[in-house]
Backbone as CSV, one residue per row, in Angstrom:
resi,resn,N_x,N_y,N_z,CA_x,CA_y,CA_z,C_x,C_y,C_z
1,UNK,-10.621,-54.798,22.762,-9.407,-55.354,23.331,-9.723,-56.058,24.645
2,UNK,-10.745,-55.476,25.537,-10.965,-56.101,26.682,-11.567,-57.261,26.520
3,UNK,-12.687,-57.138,25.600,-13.104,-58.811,25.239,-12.229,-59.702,25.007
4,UNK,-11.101,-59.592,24.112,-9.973,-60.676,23.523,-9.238,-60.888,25.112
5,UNK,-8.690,-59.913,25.732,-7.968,-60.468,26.447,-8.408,-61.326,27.858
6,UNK,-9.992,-60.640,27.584,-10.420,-61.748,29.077,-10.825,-62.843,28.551
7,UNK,-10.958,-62.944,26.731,-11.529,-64.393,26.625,-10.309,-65.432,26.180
8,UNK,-8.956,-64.748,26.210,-7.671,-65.307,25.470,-6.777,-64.978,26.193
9,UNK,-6.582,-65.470,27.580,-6.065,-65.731,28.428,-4.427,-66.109,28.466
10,UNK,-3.938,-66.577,27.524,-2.915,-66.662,27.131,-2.193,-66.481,26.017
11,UNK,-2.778,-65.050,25.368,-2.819,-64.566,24.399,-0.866,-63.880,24.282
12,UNK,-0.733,-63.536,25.529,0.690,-63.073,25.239,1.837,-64.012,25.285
13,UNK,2.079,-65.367,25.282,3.113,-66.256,24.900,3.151,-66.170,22.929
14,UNK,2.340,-65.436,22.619,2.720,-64.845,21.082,3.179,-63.801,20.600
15,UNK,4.012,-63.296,20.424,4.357,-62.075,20.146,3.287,-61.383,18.730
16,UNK,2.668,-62.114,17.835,2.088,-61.378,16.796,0.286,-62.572,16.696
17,UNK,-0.449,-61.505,16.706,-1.912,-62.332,16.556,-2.394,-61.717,15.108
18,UNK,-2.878,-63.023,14.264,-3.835,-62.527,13.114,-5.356,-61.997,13.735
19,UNK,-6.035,-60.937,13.190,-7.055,-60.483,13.321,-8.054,-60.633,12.641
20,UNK,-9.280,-61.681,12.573,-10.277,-62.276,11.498,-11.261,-61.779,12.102
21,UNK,-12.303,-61.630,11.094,-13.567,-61.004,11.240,-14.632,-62.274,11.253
22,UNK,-15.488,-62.678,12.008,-15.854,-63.605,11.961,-15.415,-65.149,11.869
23,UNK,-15.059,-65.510,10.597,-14.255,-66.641,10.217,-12.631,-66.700,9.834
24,UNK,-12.249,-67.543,10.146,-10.441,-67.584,9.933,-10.607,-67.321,8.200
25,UNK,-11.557,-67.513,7.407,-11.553,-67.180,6.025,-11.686,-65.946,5.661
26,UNK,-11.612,-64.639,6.792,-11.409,-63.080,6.815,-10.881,-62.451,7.591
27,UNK,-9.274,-62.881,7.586,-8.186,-62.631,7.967,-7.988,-60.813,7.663
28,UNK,-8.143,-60.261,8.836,-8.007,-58.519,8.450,-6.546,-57.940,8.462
29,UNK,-6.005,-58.138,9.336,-4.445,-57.866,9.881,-3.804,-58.874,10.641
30,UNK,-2.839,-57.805,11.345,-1.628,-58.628,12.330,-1.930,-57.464,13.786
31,UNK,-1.627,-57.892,15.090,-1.545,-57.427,15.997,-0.221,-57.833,16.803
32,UNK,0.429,-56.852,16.984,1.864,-56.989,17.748,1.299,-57.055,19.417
33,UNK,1.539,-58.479,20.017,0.613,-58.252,21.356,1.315,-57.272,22.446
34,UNK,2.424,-56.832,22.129,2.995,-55.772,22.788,2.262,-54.696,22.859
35,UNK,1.739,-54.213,21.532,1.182,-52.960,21.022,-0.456,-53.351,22.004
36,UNK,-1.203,-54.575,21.854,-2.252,-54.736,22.113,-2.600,-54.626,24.094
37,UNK,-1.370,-55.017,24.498,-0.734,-54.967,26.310,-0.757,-53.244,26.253
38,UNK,0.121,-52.107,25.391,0.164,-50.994,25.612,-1.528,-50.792,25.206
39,UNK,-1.539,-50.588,24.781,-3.324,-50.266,24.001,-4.555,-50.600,25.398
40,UNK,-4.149,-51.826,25.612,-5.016,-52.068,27.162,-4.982,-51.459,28.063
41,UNK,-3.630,-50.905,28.417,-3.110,-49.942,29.684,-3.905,-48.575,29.564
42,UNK,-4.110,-48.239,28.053,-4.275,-47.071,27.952,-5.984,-46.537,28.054
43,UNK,-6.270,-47.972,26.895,-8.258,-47.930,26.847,-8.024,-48.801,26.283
44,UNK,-8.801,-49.954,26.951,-9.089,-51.305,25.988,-10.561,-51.745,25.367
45,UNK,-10.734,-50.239,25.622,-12.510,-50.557,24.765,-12.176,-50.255,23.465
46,UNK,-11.034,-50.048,22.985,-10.444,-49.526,21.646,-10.746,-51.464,20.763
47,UNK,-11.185,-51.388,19.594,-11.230,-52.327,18.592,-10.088,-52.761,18.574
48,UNK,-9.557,-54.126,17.994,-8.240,-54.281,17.508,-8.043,-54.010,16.067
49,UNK,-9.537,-54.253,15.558,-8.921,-53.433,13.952,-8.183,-52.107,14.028
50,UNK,-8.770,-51.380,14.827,-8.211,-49.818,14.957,-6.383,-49.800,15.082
51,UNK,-6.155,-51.129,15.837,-4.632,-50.974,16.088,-3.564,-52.175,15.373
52,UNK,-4.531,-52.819,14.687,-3.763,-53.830,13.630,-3.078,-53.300,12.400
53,UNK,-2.037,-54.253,12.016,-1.274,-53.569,10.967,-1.864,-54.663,9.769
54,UNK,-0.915,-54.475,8.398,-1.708,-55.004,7.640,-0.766,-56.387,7.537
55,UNK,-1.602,-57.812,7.041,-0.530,-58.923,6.989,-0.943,-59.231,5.455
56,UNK,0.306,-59.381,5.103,0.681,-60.396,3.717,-0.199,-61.513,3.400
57,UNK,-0.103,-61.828,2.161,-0.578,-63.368,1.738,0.250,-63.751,1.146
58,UNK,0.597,-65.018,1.012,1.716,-65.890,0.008,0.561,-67.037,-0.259
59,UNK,1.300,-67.523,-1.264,0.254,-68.773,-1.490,1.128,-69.837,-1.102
60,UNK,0.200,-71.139,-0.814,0.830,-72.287,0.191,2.338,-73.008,-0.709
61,UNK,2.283,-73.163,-2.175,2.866,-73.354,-3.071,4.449,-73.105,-3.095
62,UNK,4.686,-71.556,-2.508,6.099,-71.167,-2.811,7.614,-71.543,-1.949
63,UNK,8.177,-71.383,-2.336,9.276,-72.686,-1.851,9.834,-71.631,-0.541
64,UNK,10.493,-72.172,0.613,10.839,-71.198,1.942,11.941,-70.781,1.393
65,UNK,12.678,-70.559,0.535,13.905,-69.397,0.112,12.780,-68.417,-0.319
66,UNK,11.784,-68.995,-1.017,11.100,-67.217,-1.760,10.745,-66.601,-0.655
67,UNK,10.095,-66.974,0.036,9.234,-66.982,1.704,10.229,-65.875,2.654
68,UNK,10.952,-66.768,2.578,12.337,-66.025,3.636,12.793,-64.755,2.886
69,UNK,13.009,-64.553,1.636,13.190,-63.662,1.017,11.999,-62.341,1.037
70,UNK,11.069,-62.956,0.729,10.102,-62.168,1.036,9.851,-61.565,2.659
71,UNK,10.085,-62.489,3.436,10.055,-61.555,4.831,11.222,-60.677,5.227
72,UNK,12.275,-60.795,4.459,13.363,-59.954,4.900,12.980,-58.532,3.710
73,UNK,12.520,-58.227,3.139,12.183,-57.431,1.672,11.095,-56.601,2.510
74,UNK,9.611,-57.346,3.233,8.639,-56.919,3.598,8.842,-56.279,4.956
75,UNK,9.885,-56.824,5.438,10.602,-56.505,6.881,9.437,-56.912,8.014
76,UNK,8.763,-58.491,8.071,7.654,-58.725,8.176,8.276,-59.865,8.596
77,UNK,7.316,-60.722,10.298,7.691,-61.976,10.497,6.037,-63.199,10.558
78,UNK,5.331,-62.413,10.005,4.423,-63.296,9.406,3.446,-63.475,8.370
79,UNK,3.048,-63.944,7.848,2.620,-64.406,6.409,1.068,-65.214,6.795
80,UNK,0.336,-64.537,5.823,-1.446,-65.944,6.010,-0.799,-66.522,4.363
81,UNK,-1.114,-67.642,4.789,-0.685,-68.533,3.756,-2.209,-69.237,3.023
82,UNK,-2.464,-69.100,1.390,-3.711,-69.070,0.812,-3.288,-70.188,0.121
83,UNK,-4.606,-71.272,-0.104,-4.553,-71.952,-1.238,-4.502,-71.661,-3.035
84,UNK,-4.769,-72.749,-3.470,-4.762,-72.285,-4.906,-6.498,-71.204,-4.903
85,UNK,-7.818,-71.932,-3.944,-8.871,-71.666,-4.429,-9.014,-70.202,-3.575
86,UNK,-7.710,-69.620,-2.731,-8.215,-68.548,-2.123,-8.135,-68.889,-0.861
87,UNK,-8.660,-69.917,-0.252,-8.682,-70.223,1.030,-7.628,-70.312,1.989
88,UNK,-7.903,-69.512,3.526,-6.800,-69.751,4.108,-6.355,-71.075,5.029
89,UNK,-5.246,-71.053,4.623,-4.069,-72.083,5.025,-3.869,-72.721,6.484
90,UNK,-3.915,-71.173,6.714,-3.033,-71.160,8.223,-1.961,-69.940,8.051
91,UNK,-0.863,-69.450,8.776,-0.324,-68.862,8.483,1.698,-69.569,8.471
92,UNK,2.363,-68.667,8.628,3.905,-69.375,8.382,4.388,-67.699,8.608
93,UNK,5.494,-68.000,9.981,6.042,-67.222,10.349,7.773,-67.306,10.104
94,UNK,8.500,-66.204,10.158,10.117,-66.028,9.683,10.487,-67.486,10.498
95,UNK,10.128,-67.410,11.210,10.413,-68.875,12.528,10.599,-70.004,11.756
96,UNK,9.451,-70.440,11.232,9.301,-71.303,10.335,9.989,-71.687,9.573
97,UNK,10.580,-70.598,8.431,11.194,-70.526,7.265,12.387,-71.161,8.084
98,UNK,13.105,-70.265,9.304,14.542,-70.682,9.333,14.524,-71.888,10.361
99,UNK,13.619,-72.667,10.566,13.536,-73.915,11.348,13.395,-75.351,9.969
100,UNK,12.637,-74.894,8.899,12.878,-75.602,8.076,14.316,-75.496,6.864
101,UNK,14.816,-74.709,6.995,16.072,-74.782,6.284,17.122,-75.325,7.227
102,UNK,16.883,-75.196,8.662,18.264,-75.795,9.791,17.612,-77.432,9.498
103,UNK,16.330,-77.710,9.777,15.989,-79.086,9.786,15.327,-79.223,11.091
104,UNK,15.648,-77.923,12.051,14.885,-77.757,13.798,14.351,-77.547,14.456
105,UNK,13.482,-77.869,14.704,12.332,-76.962,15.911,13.236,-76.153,16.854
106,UNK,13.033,-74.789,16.480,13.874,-73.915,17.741,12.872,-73.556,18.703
107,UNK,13.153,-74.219,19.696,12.270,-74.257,21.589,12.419,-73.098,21.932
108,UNK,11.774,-72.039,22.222,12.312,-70.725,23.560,11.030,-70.844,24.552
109,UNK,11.388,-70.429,25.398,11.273,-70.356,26.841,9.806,-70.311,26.799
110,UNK,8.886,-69.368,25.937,7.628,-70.515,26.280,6.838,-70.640,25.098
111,UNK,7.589,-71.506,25.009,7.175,-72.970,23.678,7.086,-73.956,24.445
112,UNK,5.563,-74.692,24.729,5.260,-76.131,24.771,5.501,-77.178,24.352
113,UNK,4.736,-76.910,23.333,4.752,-77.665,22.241,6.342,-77.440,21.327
114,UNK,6.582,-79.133,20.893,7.967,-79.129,19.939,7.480,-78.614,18.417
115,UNK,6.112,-79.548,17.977,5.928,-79.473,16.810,5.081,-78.059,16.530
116,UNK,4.974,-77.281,16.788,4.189,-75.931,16.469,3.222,-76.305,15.429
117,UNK,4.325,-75.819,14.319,3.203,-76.227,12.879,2.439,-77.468,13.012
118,UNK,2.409,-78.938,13.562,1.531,-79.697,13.589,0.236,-79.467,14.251
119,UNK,0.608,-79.149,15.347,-0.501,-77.995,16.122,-1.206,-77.187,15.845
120,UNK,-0.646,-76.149,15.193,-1.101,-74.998,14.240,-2.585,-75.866,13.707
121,UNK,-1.850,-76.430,12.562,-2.560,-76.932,11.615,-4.141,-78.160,12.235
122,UNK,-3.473,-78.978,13.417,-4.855,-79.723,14.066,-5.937,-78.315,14.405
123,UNK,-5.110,-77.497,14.985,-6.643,-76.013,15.549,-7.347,-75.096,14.486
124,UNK,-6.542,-75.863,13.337,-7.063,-75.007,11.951,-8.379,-75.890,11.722
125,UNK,-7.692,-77.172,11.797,-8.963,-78.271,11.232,-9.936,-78.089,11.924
126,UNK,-9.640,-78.030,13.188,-10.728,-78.229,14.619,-11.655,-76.815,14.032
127,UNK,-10.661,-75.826,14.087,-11.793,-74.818,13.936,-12.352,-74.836,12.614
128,UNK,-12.477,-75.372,11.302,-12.618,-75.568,10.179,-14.448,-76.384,10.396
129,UNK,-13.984,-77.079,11.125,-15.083,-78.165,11.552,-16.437,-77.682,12.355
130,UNK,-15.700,-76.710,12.963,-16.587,-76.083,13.876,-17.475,-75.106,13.308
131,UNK,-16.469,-74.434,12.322,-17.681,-73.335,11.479,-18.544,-74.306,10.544
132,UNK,-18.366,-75.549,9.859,-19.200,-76.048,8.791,-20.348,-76.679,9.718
133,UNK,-20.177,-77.130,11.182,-20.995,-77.575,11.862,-22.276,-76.533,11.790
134,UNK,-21.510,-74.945,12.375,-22.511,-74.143,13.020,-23.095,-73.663,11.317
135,UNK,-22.673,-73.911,10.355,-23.558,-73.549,9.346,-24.676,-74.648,8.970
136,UNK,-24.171,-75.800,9.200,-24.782,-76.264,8.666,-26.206,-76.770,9.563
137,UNK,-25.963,-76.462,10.907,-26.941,-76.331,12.052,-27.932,-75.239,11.661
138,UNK,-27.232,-73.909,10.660,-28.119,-73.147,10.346,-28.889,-73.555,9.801
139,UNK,-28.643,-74.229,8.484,-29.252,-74.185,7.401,-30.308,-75.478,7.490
140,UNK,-30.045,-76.482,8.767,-30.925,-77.136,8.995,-32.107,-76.708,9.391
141,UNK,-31.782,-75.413,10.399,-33.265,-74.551,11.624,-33.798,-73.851,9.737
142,UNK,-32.924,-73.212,9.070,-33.906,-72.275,7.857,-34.669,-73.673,6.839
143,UNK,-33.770,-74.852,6.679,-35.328,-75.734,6.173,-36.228,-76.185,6.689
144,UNK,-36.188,-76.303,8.097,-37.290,-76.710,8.527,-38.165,-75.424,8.703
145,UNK,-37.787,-74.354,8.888,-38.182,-73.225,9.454,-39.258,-72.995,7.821
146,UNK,-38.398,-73.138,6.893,-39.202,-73.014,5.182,-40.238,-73.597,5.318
147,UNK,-39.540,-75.466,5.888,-41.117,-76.973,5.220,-42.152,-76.399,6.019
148,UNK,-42.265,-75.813,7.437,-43.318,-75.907,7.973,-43.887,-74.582,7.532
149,UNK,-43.535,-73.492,6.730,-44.522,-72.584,6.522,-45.836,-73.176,5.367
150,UNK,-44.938,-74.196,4.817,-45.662,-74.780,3.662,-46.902,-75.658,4.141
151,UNK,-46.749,-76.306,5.858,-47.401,-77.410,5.799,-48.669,-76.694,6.733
Protein backbone atom coordinates (compact mmCIF):
# COMPACT_ATOMS: atom_id res chain seq x y z
CA UNK A 1 0.00 0.00 0.00
CA UNK A 2 2.84 2.35 0.78
CA UNK A 3 4.38 1.82 -2.59
CA UNK A 4 0.96 2.68 -4.54
CA UNK A 5 0.32 5.58 -2.59
CA UNK A 6 3.72 7.31 -2.77
CA UNK A 7 3.90 6.37 -6.42
CA UNK A 8 -0.02 7.44 -7.16
CA UNK A 9 -0.24 10.54 -5.80
CA UNK A 10 -3.57 11.24 -6.74
CA UNK A 11 -4.92 8.10 -6.29
CA UNK A 12 -7.87 9.32 -4.04
CA UNK A 13 -10.00 11.64 -6.54
CA UNK A 14 -11.30 7.83 -7.29
CA UNK A 15 -13.36 6.32 -5.13
CA UNK A 16 -12.72 2.52 -6.55
CA UNK A 17 -9.12 1.29 -8.12
CA UNK A 18 -8.76 -1.98 -10.30
CA UNK A 19 -5.89 -4.11 -8.97
CA UNK A 20 -3.59 -5.82 -11.91
CA UNK A 21 -0.79 -7.94 -11.48
CA UNK A 22 1.77 -6.92 -13.71
CA UNK A 23 -0.19 -6.08 -16.91
CA UNK A 24 -3.71 -4.34 -17.25
CA UNK A 25 -4.33 -7.97 -19.02
CA UNK A 26 -4.42 -9.43 -15.10
CA UNK A 27 -6.91 -7.54 -13.63
CA UNK A 28 -7.16 -9.22 -9.86
CA UNK A 29 -9.86 -7.09 -8.02
CA UNK A 30 -11.36 -3.74 -7.01
CA UNK A 31 -10.02 -1.53 -4.15
CA UNK A 32 -12.43 0.90 -2.37
CA UNK A 33 -9.72 3.83 -1.86
CA UNK A 34 -11.47 4.56 1.35
CA UNK A 35 -10.74 1.06 2.58
CA UNK A 36 -7.05 1.50 1.06
CA UNK A 37 -6.69 5.41 3.19
CA UNK A 38 -8.07 3.17 6.38
CA UNK A 39 -5.61 0.22 5.64
CA UNK A 40 -2.65 2.92 5.40
CA UNK A 41 -3.49 4.49 8.77
CA UNK A 42 -3.34 1.23 10.18
CA UNK A 43 -0.11 -0.70 8.26
CA UNK A 44 0.52 0.07 4.83
CA UNK A 45 3.08 -2.57 4.31
CA UNK A 46 -0.15 -4.70 3.98
CA UNK A 47 -0.49 -5.89 -0.05
CA UNK A 48 -3.52 -4.56 -1.78
CA UNK A 49 -4.42 -7.99 -2.93
CA UNK A 50 -4.90 -8.81 0.77
CA UNK A 51 -7.61 -5.97 0.91
CA UNK A 52 -9.21 -6.05 -2.61
CA UNK A 53 -12.59 -7.26 -3.31
CA UNK A 54 -13.46 -9.24 -6.25
CA UNK A 55 -14.53 -7.26 -9.74
CA UNK A 56 -16.87 -8.54 -12.42
CA UNK A 57 -16.33 -9.00 -16.14
CA UNK A 58 -18.96 -8.15 -18.79
CA UNK A 59 -18.04 -8.37 -22.22
CA UNK A 60 -17.64 -5.04 -24.30
CA UNK A 61 -20.75 -6.21 -26.50
CA UNK A 62 -23.74 -5.90 -23.99
CA UNK A 63 -26.13 -3.16 -24.31
CA UNK A 64 -26.10 -0.42 -20.91
CA UNK A 65 -29.76 -1.57 -19.79
CA UNK A 66 -28.13 -5.21 -19.30
CA UNK A 67 -25.02 -3.40 -17.68
CA UNK A 68 -27.12 -1.22 -15.41
CA UNK A 69 -29.13 -4.12 -14.56
CA UNK A 70 -26.42 -6.06 -13.77
CA UNK A 71 -24.86 -3.49 -11.37
CA UNK A 72 -27.95 -2.99 -9.44
CA UNK A 73 -28.37 -7.22 -9.07
CA UNK A 74 -24.40 -7.37 -8.25
CA UNK A 75 -24.86 -4.32 -5.95
CA UNK A 76 -21.50 -3.31 -7.68
CA UNK A 77 -20.36 0.16 -9.30
CA UNK A 78 -17.74 -1.25 -11.48
CA UNK A 79 -17.26 -3.66 -14.20
CA UNK A 80 -13.62 -4.74 -16.36
CA UNK A 81 -15.06 -4.83 -19.57
CA UNK A 82 -13.47 -7.97 -21.97
CA UNK A 83 -13.35 -8.38 -25.58
CA UNK A 84 -14.64 -11.10 -27.71
CA UNK A 85 -10.75 -12.63 -27.60
CA UNK A 86 -10.62 -12.22 -23.69
CA UNK A 87 -8.78 -9.12 -23.63
CA UNK A 88 -9.27 -6.29 -21.41
CA UNK A 89 -11.21 -3.33 -22.51
CA UNK A 90 -10.91 -0.96 -19.97
CA UNK A 91 -13.42 -0.91 -17.45
CA UNK A 92 -17.27 0.90 -17.26
CA UNK A 93 -18.56 2.12 -14.11
CA UNK A 94 -22.62 2.56 -12.77
CA UNK A 95 -21.53 6.32 -13.74
CA UNK A 96 -21.25 5.47 -17.08
CA UNK A 97 -24.28 3.44 -17.64
CA UNK A 98 -26.47 6.39 -16.21
CA UNK A 99 -24.51 9.22 -18.14
CA UNK A 100 -25.13 7.33 -21.30
CA UNK A 101 -28.83 6.76 -20.98
CA UNK A 102 -29.32 10.81 -19.76
CA UNK A 103 -27.02 11.63 -22.93
CA UNK A 104 -24.47 13.59 -19.99
CA UNK A 105 -21.33 13.82 -18.67
CA UNK A 106 -22.19 14.24 -14.91
CA UNK A 107 -19.13 16.75 -13.55
CA UNK A 108 -18.61 16.45 -9.55
CA UNK A 109 -16.34 18.37 -7.78
CA UNK A 110 -13.24 16.62 -8.77
CA UNK A 111 -13.73 15.73 -12.23
CA UNK A 112 -11.32 17.46 -14.69
CA UNK A 113 -11.79 16.12 -17.34
CA UNK A 114 -15.56 16.35 -19.21
CA UNK A 115 -14.97 13.35 -21.38
CA UNK A 116 -13.77 10.59 -18.81
CA UNK A 117 -14.32 7.61 -21.00
CA UNK A 118 -12.27 9.31 -23.87
CA UNK A 119 -9.50 9.59 -21.49
CA UNK A 120 -9.93 6.37 -19.96
CA UNK A 121 -9.55 4.80 -23.14
CA UNK A 122 -6.27 7.23 -24.67
CA UNK A 123 -4.29 5.77 -21.06
CA UNK A 124 -5.45 2.33 -22.05
CA UNK A 125 -3.79 2.73 -25.49
CA UNK A 126 -0.80 4.63 -24.06
CA UNK A 127 -0.35 1.94 -21.65
CA UNK A 128 -1.09 -0.87 -24.29
CA UNK A 129 1.90 0.58 -26.22
CA UNK A 130 4.07 0.70 -23.53
CA UNK A 131 3.90 -2.97 -22.54
CA UNK A 132 4.36 -4.21 -26.43
CA UNK A 133 7.36 -1.76 -26.50
CA UNK A 134 8.98 -3.23 -23.24
CA UNK A 135 8.38 -6.75 -24.72
CA UNK A 136 9.40 -6.34 -27.57
CA UNK A 137 12.76 -4.54 -26.29
CA UNK A 138 12.91 -7.94 -24.61
CA UNK A 139 12.81 -10.10 -27.13
CA UNK A 140 15.19 -8.00 -29.13
CA UNK A 141 18.22 -8.22 -25.99
CA UNK A 142 17.10 -12.52 -26.02
CA UNK A 143 17.94 -12.57 -30.03
CA UNK A 144 20.75 -11.02 -30.01
CA UNK A 145 21.71 -12.45 -26.72
CA UNK A 146 20.87 -16.22 -28.82
CA UNK A 147 22.90 -14.89 -32.48
CA UNK A 148 25.95 -14.17 -30.56
CA UNK A 149 26.23 -17.46 -28.63
CA UNK A 150 26.24 -18.96 -32.10
CA UNK A 151 28.88 -16.63 -33.57
Amino acid sequence: IKEVMESEPNIFKFSRIPVYRGSIEDVTGIVLTKRLFKQSMEDDSVSLYTIQDKIHSIHENLPVTIVLDMFIKKKQHMFLVKDSYDQTEGIVTLEDCVETLLGIEIMDESDTTEDMRHLAKLKMKKKRREEKLRDKELEDKESQLGSSQFS
